[in-house]
C-alpha positions in Angstrom: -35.1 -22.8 29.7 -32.7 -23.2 32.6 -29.6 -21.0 30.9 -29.0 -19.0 27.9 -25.8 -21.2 27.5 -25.8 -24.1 25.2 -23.3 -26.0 27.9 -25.8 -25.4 31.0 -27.9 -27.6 29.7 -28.2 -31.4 29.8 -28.3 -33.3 26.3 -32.1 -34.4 26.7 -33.2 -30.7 27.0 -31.0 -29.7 23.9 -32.5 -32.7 22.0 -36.1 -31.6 23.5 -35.6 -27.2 22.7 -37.9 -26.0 19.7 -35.4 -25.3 17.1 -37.5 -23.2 14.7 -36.1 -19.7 16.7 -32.9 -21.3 18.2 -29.6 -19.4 17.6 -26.7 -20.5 19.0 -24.0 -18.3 19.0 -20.2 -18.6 19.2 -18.0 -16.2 20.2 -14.5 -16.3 18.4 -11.7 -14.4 19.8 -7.6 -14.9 19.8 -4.6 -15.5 22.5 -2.5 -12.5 21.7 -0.4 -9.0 22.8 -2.7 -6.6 23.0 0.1 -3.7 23.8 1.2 -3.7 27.5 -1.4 -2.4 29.2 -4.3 -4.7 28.2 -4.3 -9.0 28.8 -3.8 -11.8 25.9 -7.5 -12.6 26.1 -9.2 -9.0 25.3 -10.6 -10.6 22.0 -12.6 -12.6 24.3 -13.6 -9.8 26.7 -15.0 -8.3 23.6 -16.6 -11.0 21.7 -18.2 -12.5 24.7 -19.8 -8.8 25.2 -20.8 -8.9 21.8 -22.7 -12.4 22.2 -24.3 -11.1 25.4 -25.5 -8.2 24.2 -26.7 -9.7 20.8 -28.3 -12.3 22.5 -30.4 -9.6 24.9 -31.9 -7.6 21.7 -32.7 -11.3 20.1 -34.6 -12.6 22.6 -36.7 -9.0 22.6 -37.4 -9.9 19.0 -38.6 -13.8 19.7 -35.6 -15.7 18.9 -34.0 -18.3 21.3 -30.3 -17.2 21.8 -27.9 -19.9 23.2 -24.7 -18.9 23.8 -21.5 -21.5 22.8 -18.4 -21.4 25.1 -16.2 -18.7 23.6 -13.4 -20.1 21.1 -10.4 -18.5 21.9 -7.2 -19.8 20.1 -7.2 -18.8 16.7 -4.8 -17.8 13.8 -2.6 -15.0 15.2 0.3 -14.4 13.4 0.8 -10.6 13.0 1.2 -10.9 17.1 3.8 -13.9 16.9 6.5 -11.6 17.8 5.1 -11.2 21.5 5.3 -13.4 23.8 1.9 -15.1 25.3 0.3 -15.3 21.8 -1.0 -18.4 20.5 -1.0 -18.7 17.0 -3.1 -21.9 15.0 -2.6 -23.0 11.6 -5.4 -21.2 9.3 -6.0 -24.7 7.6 -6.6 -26.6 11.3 -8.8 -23.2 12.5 -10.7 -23.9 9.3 -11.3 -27.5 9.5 -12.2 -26.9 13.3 -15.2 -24.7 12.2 -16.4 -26.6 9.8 -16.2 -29.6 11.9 -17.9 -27.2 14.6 -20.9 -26.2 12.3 -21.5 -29.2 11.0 -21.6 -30.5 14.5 -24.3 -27.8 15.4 -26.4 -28.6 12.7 -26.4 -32.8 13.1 -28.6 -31.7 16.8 -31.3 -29.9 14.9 -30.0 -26.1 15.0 -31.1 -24.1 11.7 -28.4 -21.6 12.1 -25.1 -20.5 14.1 -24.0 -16.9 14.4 -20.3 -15.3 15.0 -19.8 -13.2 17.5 -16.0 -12.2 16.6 -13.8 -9.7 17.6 -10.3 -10.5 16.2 -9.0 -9.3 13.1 -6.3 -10.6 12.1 -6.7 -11.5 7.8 -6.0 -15.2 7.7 -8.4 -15.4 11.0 -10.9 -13.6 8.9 -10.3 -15.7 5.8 -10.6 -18.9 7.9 -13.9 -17.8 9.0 -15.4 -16.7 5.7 -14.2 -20.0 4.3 -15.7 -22.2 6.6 -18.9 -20.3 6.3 -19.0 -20.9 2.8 -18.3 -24.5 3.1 -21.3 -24.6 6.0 -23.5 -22.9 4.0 -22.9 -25.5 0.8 -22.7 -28.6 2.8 -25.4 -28.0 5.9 -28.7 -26.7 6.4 -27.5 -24.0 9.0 -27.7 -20.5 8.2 -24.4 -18.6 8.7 -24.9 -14.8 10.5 -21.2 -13.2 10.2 -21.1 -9.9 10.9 -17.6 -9.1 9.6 -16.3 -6.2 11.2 -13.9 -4.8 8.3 -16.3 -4.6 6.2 -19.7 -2.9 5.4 -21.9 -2.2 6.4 -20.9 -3.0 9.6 -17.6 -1.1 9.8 -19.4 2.3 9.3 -21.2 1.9 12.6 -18.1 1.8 14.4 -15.6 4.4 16.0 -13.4 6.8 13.7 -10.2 4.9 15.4 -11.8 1.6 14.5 -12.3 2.8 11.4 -8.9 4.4 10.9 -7.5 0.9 11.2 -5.3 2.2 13.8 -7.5 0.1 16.4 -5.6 -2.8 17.8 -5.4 -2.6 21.7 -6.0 1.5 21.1 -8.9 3.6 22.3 -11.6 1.4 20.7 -10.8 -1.8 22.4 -9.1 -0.4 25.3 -12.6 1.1 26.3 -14.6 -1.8 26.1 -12.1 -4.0 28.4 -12.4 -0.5 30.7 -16.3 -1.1 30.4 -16.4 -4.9 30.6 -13.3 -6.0 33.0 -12.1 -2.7 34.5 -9.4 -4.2 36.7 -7.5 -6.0 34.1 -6.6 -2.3 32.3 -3.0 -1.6 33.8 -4.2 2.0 34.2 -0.9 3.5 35.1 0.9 2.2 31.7 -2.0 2.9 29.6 -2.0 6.6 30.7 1.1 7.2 29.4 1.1 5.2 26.0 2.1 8.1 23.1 -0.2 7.4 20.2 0.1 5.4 17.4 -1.9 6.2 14.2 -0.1 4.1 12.1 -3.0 1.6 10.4 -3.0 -2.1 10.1 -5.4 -2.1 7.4 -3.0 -0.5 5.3 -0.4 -2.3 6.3 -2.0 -4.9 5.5 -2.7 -3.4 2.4 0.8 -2.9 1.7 1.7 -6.6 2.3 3.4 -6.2 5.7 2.7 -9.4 8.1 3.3 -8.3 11.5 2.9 -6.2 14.2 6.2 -5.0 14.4 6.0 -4.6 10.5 3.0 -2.7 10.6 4.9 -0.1 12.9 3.5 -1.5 16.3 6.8 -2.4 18.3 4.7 -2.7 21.6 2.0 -4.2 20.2 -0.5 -1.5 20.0 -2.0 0.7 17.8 -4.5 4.5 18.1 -4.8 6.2 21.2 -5.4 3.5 24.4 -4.6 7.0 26.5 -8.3 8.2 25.2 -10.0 5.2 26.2 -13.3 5.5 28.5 -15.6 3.1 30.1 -18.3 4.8 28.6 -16.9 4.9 25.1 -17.0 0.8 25.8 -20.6 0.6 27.0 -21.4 2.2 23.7 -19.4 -0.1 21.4 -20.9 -2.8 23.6 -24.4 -1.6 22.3 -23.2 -1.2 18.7 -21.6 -4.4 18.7 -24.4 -6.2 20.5 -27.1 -4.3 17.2 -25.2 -5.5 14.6 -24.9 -9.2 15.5 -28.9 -9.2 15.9 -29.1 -7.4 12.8 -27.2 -10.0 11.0 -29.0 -12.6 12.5 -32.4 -10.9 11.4 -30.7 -10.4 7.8 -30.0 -13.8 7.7 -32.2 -16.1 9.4 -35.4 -14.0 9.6 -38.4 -15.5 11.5 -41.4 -16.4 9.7 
């Protein structure tokens, strides 16, 4: 095939590829603060290294990955008190996958995995309700790996796990891994940490950022961060989104 990615290619070699082991993926990702030492788009930095890496280990294991531009906008609001976030309605983000998927499967694809790396709860009920209504009203099989719950959580950092993980030591390393120059080093240094947890803020009913105890937007220990912390997570990441497409769509 001439690229790995679904929009390299002209329409009469998608209409021509073998479907039976094709996979395209889509990463999903946000415009949003992440703290003031990382840039709006590190959802996409990080889902786009999760596709990539996902779509390595496939291919080792005879599937055809194709990788979809990455869809960036997305419901955001626990970050709509910082400037630069884009925030969409959950209902339109829904209706856009589903429209999406269904999309996908009308040119012969027998499944679509997510590659997704924001978190935010009525992103992450979008998601699991357009997956449901793919699954009922196409033939595609739906591979997403959600990342708050198991069992892919547990393969993840304790920060990540702690839920004190937004633009902290967990994401904060894989931007260092993946995009070095856009870390603004000399702020992140010096950031104090912040173990206060979204998920139990969250938990507790709280709706924002600023709620949740993250006045700059942040949340662990960015200050910890490593570039090879990131290559790891990278790896991790990259296992579990093959592993849910094995799970989900297993070759014959």
């Amino acid at each position: 095939m001439p690229s790995s990615r679904l929009d390299a290619h002209t329409w009469e070699e998608v209409r021509d590829l073998p479907k039976q082991a094709a996979v395209p993926i889509l990463p999903l990702a946000a415009m949003e603060a992440h703290g003031p030492h990382l840039p709006l788009h590190t959802d996409a930095l990080i889902a786009e290294a999760m596709a990539r890496e996902g779509a390595r280990l496939l291919l080792d294991l005879r599937y055809s990955p194709l990788l979809l531009p990455t869809l960036a906008y997305a419901p955001a609001f626990f970050a709509r008190d910082f400037p630069g976030t884009v925030a969409i309605d959950p209902d339109v983000f829904r209706s856009f996958l589903v429209d999406l998927g269904s999309s996908v499967a009308r040119a012969g694809f027998r499944a679509l995995a997510v590659a997704n790396a924001h978190l935010d709860p009525d992103h992450l009920r979008s998601v699991h309700d357009a997956a449901r209504v793919l699954r009922r009203d196409t033939p595609l099989r739906i591979a997403f790996p959600d990342l708050t719950r198991k069992p892919w959580a547990v393969r993840l950092t304790d920060e990540f796990r702690s839920g004190a993980c937004h633009a902290g030591r967990f994401e904060t390393s894989v931007v260092a891994a993946e995009r070095p120059e856009l870390v603004r080093d000399a702020i992140r240094a010096d950031l104090p940490p912040n173990p206060s947890s979204l998920s139990r803020a969250i938990h507790e009913g709280k709706s924002s950022f600023t709620e949740a105890g993250g006045p700059r937007a942040y949340f662990g220990f960015p200050a910890d961060a490593t570039p090879e912390e990131g290559r790891r997570t990278v790896a991790v990441l990259g296992t579990i989104l093959a592993d849910a497409v094995r799970e989900e769509f297993p070759l014959s």
